[in-house]
C-alpha positions as CSV (number, residue, x, y, z in Angstrom):
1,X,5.7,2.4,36.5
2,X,5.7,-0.9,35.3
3,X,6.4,-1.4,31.3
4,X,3.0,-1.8,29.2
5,X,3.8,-5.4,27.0
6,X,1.7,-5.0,23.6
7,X,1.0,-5.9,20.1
8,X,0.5,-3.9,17.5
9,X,-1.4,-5.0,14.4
10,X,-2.5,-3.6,11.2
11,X,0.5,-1.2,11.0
12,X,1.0,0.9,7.5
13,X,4.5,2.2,6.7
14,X,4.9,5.4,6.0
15,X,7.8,5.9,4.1
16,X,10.6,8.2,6.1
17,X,10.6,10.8,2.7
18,X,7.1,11.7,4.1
19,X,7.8,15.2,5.7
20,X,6.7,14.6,9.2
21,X,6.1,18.0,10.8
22,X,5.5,17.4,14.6
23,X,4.5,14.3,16.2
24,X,2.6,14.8,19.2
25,X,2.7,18.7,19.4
26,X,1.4,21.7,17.1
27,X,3.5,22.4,14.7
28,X,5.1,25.9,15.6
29,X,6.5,24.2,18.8
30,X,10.0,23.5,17.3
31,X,10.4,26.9,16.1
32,X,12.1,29.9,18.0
33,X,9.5,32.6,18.8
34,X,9.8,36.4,19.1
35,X,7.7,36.6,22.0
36,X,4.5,38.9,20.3
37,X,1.3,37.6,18.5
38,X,2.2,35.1,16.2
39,X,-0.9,33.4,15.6
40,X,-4.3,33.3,15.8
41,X,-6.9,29.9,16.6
42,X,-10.3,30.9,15.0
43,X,-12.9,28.8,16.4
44,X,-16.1,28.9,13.6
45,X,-18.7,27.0,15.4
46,X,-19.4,24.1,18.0
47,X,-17.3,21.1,16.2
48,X,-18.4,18.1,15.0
49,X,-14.8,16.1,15.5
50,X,-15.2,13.0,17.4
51,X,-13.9,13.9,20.6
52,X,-15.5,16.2,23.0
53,X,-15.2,19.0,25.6
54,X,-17.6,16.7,28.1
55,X,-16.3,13.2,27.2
56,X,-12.8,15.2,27.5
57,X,-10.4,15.6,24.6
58,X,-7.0,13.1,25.0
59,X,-5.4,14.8,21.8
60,X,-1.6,16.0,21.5
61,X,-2.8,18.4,18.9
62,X,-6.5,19.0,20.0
63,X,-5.5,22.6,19.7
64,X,-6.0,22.5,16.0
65,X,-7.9,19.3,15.5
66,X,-11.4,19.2,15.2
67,X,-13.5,18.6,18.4
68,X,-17.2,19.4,20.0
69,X,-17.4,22.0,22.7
70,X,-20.0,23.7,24.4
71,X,-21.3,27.1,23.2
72,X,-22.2,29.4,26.2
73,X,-23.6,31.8,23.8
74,X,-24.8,32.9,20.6
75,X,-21.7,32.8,18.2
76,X,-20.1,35.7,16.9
77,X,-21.2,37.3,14.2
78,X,-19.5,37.0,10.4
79,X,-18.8,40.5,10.5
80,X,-17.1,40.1,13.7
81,X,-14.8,37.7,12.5
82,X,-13.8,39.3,9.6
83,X,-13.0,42.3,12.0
84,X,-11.2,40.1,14.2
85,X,-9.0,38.8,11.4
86,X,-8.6,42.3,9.5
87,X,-7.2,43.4,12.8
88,X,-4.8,40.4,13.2
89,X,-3.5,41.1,9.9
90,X,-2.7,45.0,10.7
91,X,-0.8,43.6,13.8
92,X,1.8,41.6,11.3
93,X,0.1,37.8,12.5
94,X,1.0,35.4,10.3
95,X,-0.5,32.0,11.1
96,X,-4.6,32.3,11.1
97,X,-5.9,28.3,11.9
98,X,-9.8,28.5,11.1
99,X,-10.8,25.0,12.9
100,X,-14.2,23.6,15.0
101,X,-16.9,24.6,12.0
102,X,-20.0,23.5,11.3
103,X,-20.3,24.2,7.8
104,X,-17.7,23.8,5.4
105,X,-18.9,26.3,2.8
106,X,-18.9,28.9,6.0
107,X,-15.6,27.8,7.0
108,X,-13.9,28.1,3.3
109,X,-15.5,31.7,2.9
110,X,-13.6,32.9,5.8
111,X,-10.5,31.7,4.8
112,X,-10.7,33.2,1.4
113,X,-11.4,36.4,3.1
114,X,-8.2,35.8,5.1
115,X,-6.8,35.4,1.8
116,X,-7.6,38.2,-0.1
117,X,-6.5,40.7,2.9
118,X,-3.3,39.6,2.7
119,X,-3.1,37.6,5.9
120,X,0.1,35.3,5.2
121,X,-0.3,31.8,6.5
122,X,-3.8,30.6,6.4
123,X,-5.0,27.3,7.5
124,X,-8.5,25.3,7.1
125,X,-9.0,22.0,9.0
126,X,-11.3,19.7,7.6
127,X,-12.8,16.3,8.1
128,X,-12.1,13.3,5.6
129,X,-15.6,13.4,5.6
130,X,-15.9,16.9,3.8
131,X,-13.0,16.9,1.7
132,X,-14.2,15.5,-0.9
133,X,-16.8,18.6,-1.3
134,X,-14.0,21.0,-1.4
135,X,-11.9,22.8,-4.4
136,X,-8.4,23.5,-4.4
137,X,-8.5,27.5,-3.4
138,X,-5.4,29.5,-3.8
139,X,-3.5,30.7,-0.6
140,X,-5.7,28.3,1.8
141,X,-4.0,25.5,3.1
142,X,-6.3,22.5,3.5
143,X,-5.4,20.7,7.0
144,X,-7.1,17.0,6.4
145,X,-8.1,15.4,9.6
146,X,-8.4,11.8,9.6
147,X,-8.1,9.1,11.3
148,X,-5.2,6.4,11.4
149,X,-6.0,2.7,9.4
150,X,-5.2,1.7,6.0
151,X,-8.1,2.8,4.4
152,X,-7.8,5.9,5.4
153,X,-4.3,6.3,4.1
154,X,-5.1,5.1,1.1
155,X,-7.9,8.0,0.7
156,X,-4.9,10.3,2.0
157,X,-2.5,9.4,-0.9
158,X,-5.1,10.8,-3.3
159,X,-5.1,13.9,-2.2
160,X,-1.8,15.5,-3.7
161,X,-3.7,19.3,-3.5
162,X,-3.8,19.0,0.2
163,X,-1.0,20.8,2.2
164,X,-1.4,18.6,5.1
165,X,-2.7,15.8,7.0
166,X,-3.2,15.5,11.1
167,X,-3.5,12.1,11.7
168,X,-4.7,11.0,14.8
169,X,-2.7,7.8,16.3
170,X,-3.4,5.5,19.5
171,X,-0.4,5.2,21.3
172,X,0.2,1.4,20.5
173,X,0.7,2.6,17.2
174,X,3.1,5.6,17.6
175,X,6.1,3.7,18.0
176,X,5.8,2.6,14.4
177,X,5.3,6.1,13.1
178,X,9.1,6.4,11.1
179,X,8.0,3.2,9.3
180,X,4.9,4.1,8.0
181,X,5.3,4.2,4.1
182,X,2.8,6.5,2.7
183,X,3.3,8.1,-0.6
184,X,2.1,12.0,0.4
185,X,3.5,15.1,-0.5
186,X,2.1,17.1,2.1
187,X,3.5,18.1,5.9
188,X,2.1,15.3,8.3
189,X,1.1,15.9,11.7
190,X,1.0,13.2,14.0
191,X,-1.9,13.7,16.7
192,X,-1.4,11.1,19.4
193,X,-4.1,10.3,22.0
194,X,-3.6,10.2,25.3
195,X,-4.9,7.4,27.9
196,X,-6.7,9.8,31.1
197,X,-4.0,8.4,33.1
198,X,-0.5,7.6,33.1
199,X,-0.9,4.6,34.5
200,X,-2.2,3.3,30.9
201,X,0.5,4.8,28.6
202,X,1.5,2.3,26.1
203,X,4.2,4.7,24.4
204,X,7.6,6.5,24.6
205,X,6.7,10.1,25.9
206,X,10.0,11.2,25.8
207,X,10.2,10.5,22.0
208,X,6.6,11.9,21.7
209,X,7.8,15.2,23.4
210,X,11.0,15.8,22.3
211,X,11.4,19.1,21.0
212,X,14.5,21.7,19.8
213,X,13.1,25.1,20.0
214,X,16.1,27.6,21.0
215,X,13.9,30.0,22.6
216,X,11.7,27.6,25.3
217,X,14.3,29.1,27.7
218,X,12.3,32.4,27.8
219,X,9.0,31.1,26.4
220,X,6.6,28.4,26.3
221,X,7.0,26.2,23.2
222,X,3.7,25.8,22.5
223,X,1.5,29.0,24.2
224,X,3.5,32.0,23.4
225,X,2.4,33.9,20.7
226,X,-1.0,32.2,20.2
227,X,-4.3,33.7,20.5
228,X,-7.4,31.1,20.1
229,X,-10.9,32.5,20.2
230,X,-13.7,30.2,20.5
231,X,-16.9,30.5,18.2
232,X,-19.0,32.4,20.9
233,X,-16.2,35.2,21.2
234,X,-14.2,34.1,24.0
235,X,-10.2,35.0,24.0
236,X,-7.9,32.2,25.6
237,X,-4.7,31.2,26.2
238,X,-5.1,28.0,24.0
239,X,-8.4,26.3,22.8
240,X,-8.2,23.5,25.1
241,X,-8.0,25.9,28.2
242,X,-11.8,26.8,28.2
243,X,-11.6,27.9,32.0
244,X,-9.3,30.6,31.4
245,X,-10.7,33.3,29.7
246,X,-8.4,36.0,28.7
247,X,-11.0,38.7,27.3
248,X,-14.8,39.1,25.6
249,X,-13.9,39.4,22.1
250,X,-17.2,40.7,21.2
251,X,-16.6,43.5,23.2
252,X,-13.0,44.2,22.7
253,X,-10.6,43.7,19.8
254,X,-7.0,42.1,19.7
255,X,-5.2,45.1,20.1
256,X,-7.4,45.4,23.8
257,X,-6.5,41.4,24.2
258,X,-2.6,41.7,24.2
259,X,-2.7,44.3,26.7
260,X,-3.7,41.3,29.1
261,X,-1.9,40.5,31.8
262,X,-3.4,37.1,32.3
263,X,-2.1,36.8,28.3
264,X,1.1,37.4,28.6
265,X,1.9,35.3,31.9
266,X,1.0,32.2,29.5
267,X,3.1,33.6,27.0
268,X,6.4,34.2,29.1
269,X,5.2,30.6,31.0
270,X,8.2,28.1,31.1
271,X,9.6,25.4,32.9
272,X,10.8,27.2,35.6
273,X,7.8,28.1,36.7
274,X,6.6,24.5,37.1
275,X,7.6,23.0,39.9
276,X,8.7,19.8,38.8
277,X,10.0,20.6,36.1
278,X,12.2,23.7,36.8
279,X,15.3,21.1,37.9
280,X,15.0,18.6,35.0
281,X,17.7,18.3,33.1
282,X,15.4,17.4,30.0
283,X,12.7,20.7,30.6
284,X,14.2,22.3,27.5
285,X,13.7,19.6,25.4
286,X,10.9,18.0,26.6
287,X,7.4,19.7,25.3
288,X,4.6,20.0,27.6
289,X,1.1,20.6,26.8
290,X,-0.7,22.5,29.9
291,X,-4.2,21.4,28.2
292,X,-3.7,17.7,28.6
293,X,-2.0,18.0,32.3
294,X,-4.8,20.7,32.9
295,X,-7.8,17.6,31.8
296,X,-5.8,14.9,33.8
297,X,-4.9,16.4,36.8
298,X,-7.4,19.8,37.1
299,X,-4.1,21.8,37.9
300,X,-2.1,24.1,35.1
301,X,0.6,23.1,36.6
302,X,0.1,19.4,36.8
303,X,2.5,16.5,35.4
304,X,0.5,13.5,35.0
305,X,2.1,12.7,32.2
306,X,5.8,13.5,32.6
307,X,8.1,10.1,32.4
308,X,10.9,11.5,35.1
309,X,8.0,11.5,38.1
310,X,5.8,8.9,37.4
């Protein structure tokens, strides 16, 4: 592929100290997994993030970000969620992410319910736009979504009670991202976006991807152990992966989930059942998100966007 020449303006430092989490992948995907239900993706309503299930979703990290998708139903019940999430916490999850809501104050209620049943790790993602009607709340870690430029990191800076920022990047800016000098004590996750084609990348995806996850040998770096239910009760494999539902939450619980084949194949999913990448020499370092090659190519198995083939 020919080499993209371009210009990149209006770049902010952020200082190396920053604690950069993941660039361009969720954040568990660097860390070994034990191969059983790790985490859970609560969906709490439609979205109101800027990019959409329609329009298509070009996000590294749209699996926690904030998007719009299309509600075939009438959402679950708050009841059923909190049955959901009592459940996840009798099965030892650790990691509950409570993203896509339509009301803050709904979306903070459930996490301090999380909370107060003792479920470990508990995240809320919320726009720049709401933060500033939120309180600090013991045990919840606030997840600020916003949006790359300078006035938005100077908002960022203000908010020392946050635990984290995912901040979404074009990829003329990514290459920049170890320079950026922004005075944040919080984990960072960079979110970059994705042209629809390769043929328009205008970044290193091999730096973007790199991961060093011991265990990607036996499981995916990103899938395994992640559950994501969608606002209307659906289970799936991830929460960009609409088309493949797992199991009807409102009719069975977790417990009923895990006992899914169609589950557990994404789970134990790696590179060597891809194709293309099963003789790579970089497929165990290299992280691959099946969401984005699913929306580019209409194929789980696709690699639109794998340096070594284009």
């Amino acid at each position: 592929m020919e080499k993209v020449a371009y210009e990149v303006s209006h770049v902010v430092p952020i200082d190396t100290s920053t604690k950069i989490v993941a660039v361009a992948k969720p954040p568990w995907a660097n860390r070994a997994h034990s191969g059983r239900l790790e985490r859970l993706i609560l969906q709490l309503g439609a979205g109101k993030g800027k990019f959409s299930e329609v329009s298509g979703i070009p996000r590294s990290i749209g699996c926690i970000g904030n998007n719009r998708f299309i509600l075939r139903r009438e959402p679950m019940s708050v009841e059923r969620i909190k049955e959901l999430i009592k459940e996840f916490s009798a099965l030892k999850g650790e990691e509950l992410w409570l993203t896509n809501y339509d009301n803050i104050d709904y979306l903070m209620s459930v996490a301090m319910y999380a909370v107060e049943i003792g479920v470990p790790q508990v995240y809320a993602v919320v726009l720049m736009e709401d933060i500033d009607k939120l309180e600090p709340i013991d045990g919840v870690n606030v997840v600020v979504e916003v949006e790359y430029s300078e006035e938005n990191m100077e908002k960022l800076e203000g908010l020392d009670w946050v635990h984290g920022a995912l901040i979404l990047v074009k990829g003329s800016e990514f290459r920049n991202i170890m320079d950026f000098n922004l005075n944040f004590s919080g984990d960072v996750y960079i979110d970059v976006l994705f042209p629809g084609s390769a043929r328009f990348l205008d970044f290193n995806v091999i730096e973007a991807r790199r991961i060093f996850n011991p265990s990607v040998e036996k499981y995916h770096d990103c899938l395994a152990g992640t559950l994501a239910v969608t606002a209307d009760g659906y289970a799936l494999p991830c929460p960009l992966l609409r088309n493949y539902v797992v199991a009807d939450m409102k009719e069975i619980g977790i417990k009923g989930v895990l006992r899914k084949k169609r589950l557990k194949a994404f789970w134990k999913k790696t590179k060597e059942e891809i194709e293309a990448c099963s003789k790579c020499p970089f497929k165990y370092i290299c992280h691959d998100c099946r969401a984005l090659e699913y929306q580019a190519t209409g194929e789980i198995d696709g690699v639109e966007y794998c340096p070594m083939v284009l």
